[in-house]
C-alpha positions in Angstrom: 21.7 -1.1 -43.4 20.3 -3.3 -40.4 17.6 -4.7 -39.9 16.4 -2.7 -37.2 16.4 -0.1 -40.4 14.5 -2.3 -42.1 11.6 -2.3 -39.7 11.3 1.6 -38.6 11.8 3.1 -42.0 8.9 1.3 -43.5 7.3 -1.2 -41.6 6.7 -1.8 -37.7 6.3 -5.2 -37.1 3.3 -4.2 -35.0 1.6 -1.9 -36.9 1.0 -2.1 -41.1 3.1 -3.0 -44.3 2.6 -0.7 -47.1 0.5 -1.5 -50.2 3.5 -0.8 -52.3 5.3 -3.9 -50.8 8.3 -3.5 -53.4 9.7 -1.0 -50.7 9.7 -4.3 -48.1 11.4 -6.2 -50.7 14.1 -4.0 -51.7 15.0 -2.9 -48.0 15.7 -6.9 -47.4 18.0 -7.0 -50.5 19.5 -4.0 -49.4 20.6 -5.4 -46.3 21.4 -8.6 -47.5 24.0 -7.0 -50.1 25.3 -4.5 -47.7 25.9 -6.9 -44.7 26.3 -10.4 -45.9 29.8 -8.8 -47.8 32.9 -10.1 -48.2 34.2 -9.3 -44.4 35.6 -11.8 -42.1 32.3 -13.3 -39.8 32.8 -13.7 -36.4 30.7 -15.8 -34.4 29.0 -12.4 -33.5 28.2 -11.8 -36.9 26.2 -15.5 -37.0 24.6 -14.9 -34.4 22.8 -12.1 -35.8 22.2 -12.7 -38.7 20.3 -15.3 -37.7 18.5 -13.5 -35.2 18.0 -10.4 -38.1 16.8 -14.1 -40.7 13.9 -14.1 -37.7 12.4 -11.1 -38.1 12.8 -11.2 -41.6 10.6 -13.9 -41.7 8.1 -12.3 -39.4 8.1 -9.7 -41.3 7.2 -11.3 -44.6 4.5 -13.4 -43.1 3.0 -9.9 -42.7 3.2 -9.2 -46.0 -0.6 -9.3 -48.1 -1.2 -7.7 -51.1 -4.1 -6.8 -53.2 -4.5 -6.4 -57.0 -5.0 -7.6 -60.0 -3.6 -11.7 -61.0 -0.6 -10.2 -62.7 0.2 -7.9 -59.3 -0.3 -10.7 -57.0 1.6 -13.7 -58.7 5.0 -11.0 -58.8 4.4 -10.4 -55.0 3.9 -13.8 -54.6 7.2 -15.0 -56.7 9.1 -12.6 -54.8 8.0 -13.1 -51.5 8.3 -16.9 -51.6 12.0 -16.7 -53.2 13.5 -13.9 -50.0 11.3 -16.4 -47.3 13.2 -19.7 -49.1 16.6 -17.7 -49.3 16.3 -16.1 -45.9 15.5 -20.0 -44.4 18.2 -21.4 -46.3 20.7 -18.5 -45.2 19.9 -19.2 -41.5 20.2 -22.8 -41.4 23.7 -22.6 -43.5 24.4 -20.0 -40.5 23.3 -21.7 -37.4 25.4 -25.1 -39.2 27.9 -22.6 -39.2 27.9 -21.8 -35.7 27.7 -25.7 -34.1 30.8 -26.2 -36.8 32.3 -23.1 -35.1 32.3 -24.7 -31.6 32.5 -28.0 -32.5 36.1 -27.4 -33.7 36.7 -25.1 -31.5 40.5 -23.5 -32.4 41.8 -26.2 -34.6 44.3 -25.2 -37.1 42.9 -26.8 -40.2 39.2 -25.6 -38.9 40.6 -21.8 -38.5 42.9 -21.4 -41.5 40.9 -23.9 -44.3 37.6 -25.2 -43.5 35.9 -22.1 -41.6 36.7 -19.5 -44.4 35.7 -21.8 -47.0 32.1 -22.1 -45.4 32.1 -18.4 -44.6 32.7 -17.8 -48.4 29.7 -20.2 -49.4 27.8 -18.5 -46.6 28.5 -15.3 -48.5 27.5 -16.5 -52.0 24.7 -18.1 -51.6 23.2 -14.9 -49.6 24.7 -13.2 -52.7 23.4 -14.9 -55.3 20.9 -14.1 -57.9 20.2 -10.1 -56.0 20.5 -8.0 -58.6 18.0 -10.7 -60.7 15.6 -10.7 -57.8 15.3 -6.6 -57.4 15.2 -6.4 -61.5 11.6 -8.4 -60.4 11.0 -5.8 -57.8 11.7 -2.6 -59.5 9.0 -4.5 -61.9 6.7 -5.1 -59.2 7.1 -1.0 -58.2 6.4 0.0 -61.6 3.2 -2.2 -61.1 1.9 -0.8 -58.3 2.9 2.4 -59.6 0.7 1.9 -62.9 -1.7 0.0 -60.8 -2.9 3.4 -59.0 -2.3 5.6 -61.8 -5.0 3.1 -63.8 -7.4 3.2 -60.7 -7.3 7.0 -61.3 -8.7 6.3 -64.8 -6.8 9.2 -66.4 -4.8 8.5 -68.9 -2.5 11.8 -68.9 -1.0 10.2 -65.5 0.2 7.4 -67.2 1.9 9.5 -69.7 5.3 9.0 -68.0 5.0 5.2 -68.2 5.4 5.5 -72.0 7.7 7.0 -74.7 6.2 10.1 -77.2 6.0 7.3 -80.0 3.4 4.5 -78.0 1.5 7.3 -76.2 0.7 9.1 -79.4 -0.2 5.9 -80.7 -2.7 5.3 -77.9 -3.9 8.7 -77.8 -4.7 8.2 -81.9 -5.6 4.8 -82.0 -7.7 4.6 -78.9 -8.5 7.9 -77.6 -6.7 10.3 -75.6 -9.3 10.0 -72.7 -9.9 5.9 -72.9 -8.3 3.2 -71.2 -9.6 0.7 -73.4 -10.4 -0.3 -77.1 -10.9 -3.7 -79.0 -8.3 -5.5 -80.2 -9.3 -5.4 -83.8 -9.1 -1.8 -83.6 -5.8 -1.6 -81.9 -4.2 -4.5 -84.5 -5.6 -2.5 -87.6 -4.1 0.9 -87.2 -1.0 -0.8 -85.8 -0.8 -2.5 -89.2 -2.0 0.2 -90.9 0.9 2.4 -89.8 3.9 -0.5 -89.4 3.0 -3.0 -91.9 1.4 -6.4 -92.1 2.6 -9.1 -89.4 3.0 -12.7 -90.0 0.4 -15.0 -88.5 2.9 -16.2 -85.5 3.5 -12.2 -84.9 0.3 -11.8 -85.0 -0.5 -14.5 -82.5 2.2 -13.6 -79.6 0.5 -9.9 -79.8 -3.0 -10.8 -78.8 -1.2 -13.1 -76.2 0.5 -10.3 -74.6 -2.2 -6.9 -75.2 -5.6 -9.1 -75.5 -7.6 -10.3 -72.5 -10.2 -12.7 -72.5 -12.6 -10.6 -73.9 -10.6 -9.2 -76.9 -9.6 -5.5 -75.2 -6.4 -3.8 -74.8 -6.5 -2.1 -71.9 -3.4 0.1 -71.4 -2.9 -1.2 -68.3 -1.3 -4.3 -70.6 -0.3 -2.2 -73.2 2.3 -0.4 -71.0 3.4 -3.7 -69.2 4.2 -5.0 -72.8 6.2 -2.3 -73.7 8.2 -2.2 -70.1 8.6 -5.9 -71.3 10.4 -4.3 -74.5 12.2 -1.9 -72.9 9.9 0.9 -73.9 10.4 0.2 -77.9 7.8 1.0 -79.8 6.2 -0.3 -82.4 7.0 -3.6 -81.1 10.4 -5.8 -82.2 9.3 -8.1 -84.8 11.2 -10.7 -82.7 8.3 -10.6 -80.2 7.5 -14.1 -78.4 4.5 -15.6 -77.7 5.2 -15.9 -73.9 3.2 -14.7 -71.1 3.2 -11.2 -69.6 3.6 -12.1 -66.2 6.9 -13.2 -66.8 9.8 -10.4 -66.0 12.3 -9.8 -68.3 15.2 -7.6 -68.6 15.3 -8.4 -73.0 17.0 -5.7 -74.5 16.0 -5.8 -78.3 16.5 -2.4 -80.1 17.0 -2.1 -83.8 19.0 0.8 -83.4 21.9 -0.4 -81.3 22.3 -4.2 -83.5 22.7 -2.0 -86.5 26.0 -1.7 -88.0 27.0 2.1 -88.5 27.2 0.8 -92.6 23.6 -0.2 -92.6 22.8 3.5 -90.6 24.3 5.5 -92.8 22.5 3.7 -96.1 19.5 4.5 -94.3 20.1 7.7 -93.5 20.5 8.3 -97.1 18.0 6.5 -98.5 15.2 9.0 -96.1 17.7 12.0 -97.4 17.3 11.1 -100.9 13.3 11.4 -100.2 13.7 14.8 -99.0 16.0 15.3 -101.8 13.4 14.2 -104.4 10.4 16.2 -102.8 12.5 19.5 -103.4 13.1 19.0 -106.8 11.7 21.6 -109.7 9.6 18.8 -110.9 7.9 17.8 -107.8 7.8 21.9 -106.9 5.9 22.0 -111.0 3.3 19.1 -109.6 2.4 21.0 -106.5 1.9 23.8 -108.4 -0.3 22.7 -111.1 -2.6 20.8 -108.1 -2.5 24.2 -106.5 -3.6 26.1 -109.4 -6.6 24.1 -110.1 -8.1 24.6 -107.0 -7.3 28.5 -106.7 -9.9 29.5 -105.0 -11.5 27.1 -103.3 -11.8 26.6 -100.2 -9.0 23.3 -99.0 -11.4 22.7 -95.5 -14.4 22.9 -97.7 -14.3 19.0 -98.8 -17.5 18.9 -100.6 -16.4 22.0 -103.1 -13.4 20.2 -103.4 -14.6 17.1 -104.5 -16.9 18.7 -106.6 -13.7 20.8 -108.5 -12.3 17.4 -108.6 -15.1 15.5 -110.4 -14.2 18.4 -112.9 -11.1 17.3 -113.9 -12.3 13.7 -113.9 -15.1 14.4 -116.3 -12.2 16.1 -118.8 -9.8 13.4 -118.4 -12.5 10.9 -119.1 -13.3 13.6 -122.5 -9.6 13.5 -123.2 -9.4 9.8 -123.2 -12.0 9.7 -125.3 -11.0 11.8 -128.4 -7.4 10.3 -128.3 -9.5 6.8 -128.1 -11.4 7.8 -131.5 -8.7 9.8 -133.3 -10.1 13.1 -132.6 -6.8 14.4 -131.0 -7.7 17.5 -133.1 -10.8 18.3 -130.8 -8.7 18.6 -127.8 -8.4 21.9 -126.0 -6.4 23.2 -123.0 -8.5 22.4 -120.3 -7.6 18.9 -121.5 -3.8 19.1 -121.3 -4.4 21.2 -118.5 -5.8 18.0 -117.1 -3.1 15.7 -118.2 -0.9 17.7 -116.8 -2.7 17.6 -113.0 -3.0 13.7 -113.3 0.9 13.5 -114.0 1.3 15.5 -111.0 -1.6 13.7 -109.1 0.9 9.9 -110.1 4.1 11.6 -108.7 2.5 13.0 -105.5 0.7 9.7 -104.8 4.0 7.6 -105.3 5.9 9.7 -103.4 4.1 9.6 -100.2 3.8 5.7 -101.0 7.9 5.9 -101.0 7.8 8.0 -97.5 5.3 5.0 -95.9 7.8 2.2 -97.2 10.3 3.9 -96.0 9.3 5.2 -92.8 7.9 1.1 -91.6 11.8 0.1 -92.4 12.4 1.1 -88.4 13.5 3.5 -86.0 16.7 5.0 -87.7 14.7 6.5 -90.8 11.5 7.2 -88.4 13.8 9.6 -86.4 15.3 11.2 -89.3 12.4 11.7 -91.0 11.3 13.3 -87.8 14.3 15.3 -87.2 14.0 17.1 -89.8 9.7 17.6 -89.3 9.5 16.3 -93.1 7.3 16.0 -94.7 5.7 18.6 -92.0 1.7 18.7 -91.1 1.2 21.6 -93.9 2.0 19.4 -96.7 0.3 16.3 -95.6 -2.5 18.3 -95.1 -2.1 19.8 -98.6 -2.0 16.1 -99.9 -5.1 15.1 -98.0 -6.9 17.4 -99.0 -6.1 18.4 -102.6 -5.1 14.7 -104.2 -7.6 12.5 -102.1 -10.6 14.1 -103.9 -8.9 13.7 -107.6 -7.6 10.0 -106.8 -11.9 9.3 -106.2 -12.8 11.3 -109.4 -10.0 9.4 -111.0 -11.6 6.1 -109.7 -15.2 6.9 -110.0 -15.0 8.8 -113.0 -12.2 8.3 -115.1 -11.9 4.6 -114.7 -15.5 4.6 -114.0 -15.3 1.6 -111.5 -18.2 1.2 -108.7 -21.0 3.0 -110.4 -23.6 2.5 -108.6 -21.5 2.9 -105.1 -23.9 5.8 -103.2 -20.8 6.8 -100.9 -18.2 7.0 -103.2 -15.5 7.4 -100.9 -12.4 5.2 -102.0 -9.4 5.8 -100.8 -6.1 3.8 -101.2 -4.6 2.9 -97.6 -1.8 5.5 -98.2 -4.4 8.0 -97.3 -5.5 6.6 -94.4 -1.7 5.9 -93.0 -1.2 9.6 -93.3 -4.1 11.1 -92.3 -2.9 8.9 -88.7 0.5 10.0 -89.0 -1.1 13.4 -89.5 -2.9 13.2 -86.0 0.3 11.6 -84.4 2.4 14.6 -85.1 -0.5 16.7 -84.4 -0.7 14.8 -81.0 3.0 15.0 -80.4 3.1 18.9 -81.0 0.2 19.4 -78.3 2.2 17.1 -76.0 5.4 19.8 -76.7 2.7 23.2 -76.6 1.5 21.7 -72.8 4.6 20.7 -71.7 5.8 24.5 -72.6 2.7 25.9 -71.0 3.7 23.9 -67.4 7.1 25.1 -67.8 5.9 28.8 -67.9 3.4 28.3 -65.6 5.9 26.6 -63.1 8.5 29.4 -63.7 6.0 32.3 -62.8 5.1 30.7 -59.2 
């Protein structure tokens, strides 16, 4: 590439520099990789580079961007670091030339001293490129996410993201927001990964919360590109500033032995193994048969059934409290028998959150395999979230007097958000078919 390249692809020195002024940068890394090389320089070869060094110069003295603090101070790190390499490179050239006729054709000038300052020519040109375009690619992607945020529409800043942090968004947020409080954001993602320490806690709302306690997702996707798109976050997170570019690569699946893997892998299997069980299938169906016929989406019939079997549980304990075990009837074991089932359902979905928060091996398994599914989460939503209240309200009769009633353990409320996730991700897959049909047919 030359610099004459350089200047009529994508900018005349005359005319404008594009916004996106990434495309400057990489250009004049492009041609410094390509044409400061390892060939023999000739005196012609000096004397234009340091002519090209010039305009290069000119040409970022053009250079002004707009944007927000984060954008700017990039442009600004990268533009100062090509001007200061570009000055040095051309005064280590023109000292290069005056050395050149200065000796003139004197053996120790031609055979040692004048490759020996070609080669440091060469490597300090060289030196640190591929670290200096990682920090342009980053300052494309800004730009890039820059106008897709101006847009204010969050479905074109779907491909900034994995399926895993943009169903989180979508769920935690809003589909259609750009912004939430923090508190919200650090509640559901504790809710679903687990509580963090205080220092984890701290280098988070570094990184996601501005000044006045919103995540935009504007800083949410600059976090994650920090993480290299892992999701939830590594607990190895640092309390450092966003602004700084990072190639860290730290991924739980690749630093785990194949040992550990496989223990995992059959730990999640074991869950699956357990849920298809006889006994497990005889819980279902006793929850099952004591709302037969009612309505699952009606929740206030529901409850209502439920407060049923609370009220005969609470008779049950009663009679076996006072000796009257000979008053009991089968409504009552019938009873026992759906609060057994009501125990084993409710720890096992306690065992799929603990083991789904361990990290991304058993979260792709489980999801692999679409287990436990919508359908059953549903199912336990619906048909054991009522009888856990009745058993709270009425059988242990705690909270009388509360008018809502409506306590839930925080299993529930992890799944009824895993629940939307998946129902989230499955849209994402139904659109995404859609397009492709649509795109076929044109």
């Amino acid at each position: 590439m030359t610099i004459q390249s350089i200047i009529t692809t994508s900018i005349l020195l005359n005319s404008s520099i594009p916004d996106d002024s990434s495309i400057v940068y990489s250009h004049i890394v492009e041609y410094l990789r390509s044409n400061v090389s390892d060939s023999i320089l000739t005196t012609d070869d000096m004397e234009q580079f340091i002519q090209d060094f010039d305009q290069i110069q000119t040409l970022l003295s053009k250079i002004q961007v707009s944007g927000n603090e984060t954008f700017i101070k990039q442009n600004n790190t990268i533009q100062k670091y090509l001007n200061d390499k570009v000055s040095v490179a051309k005064t280590l050239a023109e000292d290069f030339l005056k050395q050149d006729k200065k000796q003139d054709k004197r053996i120790k000038w031609v055979t040692i001293d004048r490759p020996l300052q070609a080669k440091e020519f060469r490597d300090y040109v060289q030196m640190d490129l591929d670290t200096i375009l990682q920090r342009i690619n980053n300052l494309h992607f800004q730009y890039q996410l820059n106008i897709a945020s101006e847009k204010r529409n969050i479905t074109l800043l779907r491909e900034f993201m994995a399926s895993s942090s943009y169903s989180f968004w979508s769920v935690c947020i809003g589909q259609n927001k750009l912004d939430g409080t923090w508190q919200q954001f650090i509640n559901v993602y504790q809710l679903l990964y687990g509580n963090l320490d205080v220092s984890m806690l701290q280098a988070m709302e570094n990184l996601l919360s501005d000044t006045d306690k919103k995540v935009t997702i504007h800083r949410f996707i600059l976090t994650l590109r920090k993480y290299n798109n892992q999701f939830p976050f590594p607990d190895t997170i640092t309390n450092t500033s966003i602004i700084e570019a990072t190639s860290i690569s730290l991924n739980n699946k690749t630093n785990m032995s194949e040992e550990q893997r496989v223990q995992l892998t059959k730990v999640a299997l074991d869950l699956v193994d357990k849920f298809s069980e006889a006994k497990m299938r005889n819980h279902l169906v006793s929850i099952y048969s004591w709302y037969a016929g009612y309505d699952k989406k009606n929740k206030e019939a529901m409850r209502e059934r439920a407060n049923e079997w609370g009220t005969l549980m609470k008779e049950r304990r009663a009679l076996i409290s006072d000796n009257k075990q000979e008053l009991l009837q089968a409504k009552h074991e019938q009873a026992e028998q759906i609060d057994q089932a009501r125990r084993a359902i409710y720890f096992f979905y306690e065992q799929f959150v603990t083991i789904w928060r361990v990290g991304d091996v058993t979260r792709e398994i489980l999801k692999s395999i679409d287990f436990p599914g919508k359908g059953r989460i549903r199912d336990f939503l619906n048909f054991v979230t009522p009888l856990d209240q009745a058993n709270f309200y009425i059988v242990m009769g705690l909270d009388k007097d509360s008018p809502k009633k409506d306590y839930r353990p925080k299993v529930y409320d992890f799944m009824e958000l895993y629940l939307n996730m998946l129902v989230q991700q499955s849209k994402e897959r139904d659109d995404y078919k859609n397009q492709q049909k649509q795109d076929s047919t044109k």
